[in-house]
C-alpha positions in Angstrom: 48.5 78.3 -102.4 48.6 75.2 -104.1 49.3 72.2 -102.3 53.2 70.1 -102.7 51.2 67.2 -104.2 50.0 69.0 -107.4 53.8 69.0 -107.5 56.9 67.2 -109.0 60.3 67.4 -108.6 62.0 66.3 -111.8 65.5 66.1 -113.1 66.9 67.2 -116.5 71.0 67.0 -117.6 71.5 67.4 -113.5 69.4 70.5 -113.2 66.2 70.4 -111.1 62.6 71.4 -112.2 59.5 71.2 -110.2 56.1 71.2 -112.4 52.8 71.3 -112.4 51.9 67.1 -111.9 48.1 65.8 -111.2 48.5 63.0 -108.7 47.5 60.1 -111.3 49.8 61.4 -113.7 53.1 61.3 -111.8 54.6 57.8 -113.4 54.3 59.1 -116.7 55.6 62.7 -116.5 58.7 60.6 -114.0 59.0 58.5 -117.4 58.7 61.3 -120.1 61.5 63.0 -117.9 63.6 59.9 -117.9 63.6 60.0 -121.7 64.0 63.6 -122.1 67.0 63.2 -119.8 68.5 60.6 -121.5 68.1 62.4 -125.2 69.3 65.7 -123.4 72.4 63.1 -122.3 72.7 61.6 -125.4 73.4 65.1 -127.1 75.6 66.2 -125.0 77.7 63.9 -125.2 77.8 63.3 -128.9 78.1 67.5 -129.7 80.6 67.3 -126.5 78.1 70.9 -125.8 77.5 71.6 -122.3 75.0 74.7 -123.3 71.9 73.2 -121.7 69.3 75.0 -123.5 71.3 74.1 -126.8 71.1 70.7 -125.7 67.0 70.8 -124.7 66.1 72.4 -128.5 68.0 69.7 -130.1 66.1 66.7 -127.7 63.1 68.6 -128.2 63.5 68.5 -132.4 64.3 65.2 -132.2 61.5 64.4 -129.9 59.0 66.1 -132.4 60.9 64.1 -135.4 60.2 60.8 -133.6 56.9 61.5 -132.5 55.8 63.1 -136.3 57.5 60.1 -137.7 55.3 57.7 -135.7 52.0 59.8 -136.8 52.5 59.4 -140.4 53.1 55.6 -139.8 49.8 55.7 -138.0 48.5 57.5 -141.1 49.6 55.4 -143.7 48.5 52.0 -142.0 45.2 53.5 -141.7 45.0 54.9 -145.5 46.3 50.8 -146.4 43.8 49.7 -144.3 41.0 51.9 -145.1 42.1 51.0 -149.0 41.7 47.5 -148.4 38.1 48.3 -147.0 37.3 50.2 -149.8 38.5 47.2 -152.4 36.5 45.0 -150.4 33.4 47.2 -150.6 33.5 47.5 -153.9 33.5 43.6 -154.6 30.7 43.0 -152.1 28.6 46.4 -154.3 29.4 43.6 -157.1 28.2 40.7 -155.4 25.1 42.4 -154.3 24.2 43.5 -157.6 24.5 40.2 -158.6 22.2 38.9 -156.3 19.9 41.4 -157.0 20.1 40.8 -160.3 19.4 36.8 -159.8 16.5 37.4 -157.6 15.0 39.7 -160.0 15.1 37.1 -162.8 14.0 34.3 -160.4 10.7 36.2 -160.0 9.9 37.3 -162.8 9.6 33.3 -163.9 7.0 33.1 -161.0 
């Protein structure tokens, strides 16, 4: 049987859940529930809807919104960024070739 401190006791919209916790990851499942919580909170009392799994799929959605929303930001920094790298590469192909281009005719007077 597995031992309590593979364990945590956590509490959603004043229901208790215990689940499956590695020992090093305890602070940040007790913090993910604290937000969960307080979405699951946060809905109910805006829908005035005490039907808790209503109030979990809703958190959850908006969860997943949030957390999709930040991804794409994530995603279009790096496509700005990786843009700007490409400009960049492009004006030091130019330079290159001009270099190459200037040692080329600075030998050929040798």
């Amino acid at each position: 049987m597995p031992n309590d401190a593979s364990f945590l006791d956590i509490t959603l919209l004043g229901k208790e859940y215990r689940v499956a916790c590695p020992p090093d990851q305890r602070g940040a499942l007790l913090n993910a529930a604290g937000y969960v919580d307080g979405k699951m909170r946060d809905i109910a009392e805006k829908t005035r809807n005490n039907i808790a799994e209503r109030i979990a799929v809703m958190a959850a959605l908006n969860i997943a919104h949030e957390h999709l929303g930040l991804d794409q930001g994530v995603v279009a920094q790096h496509q700005k960024i990786e843009s700007e790298i490409a400009l960049d590469m492009e004006a030091l192909r130019r330079r290159i070739s001009s270099m190459e281009a200037e040692l080329d005719a600075i030998l050929k007077l040798e």
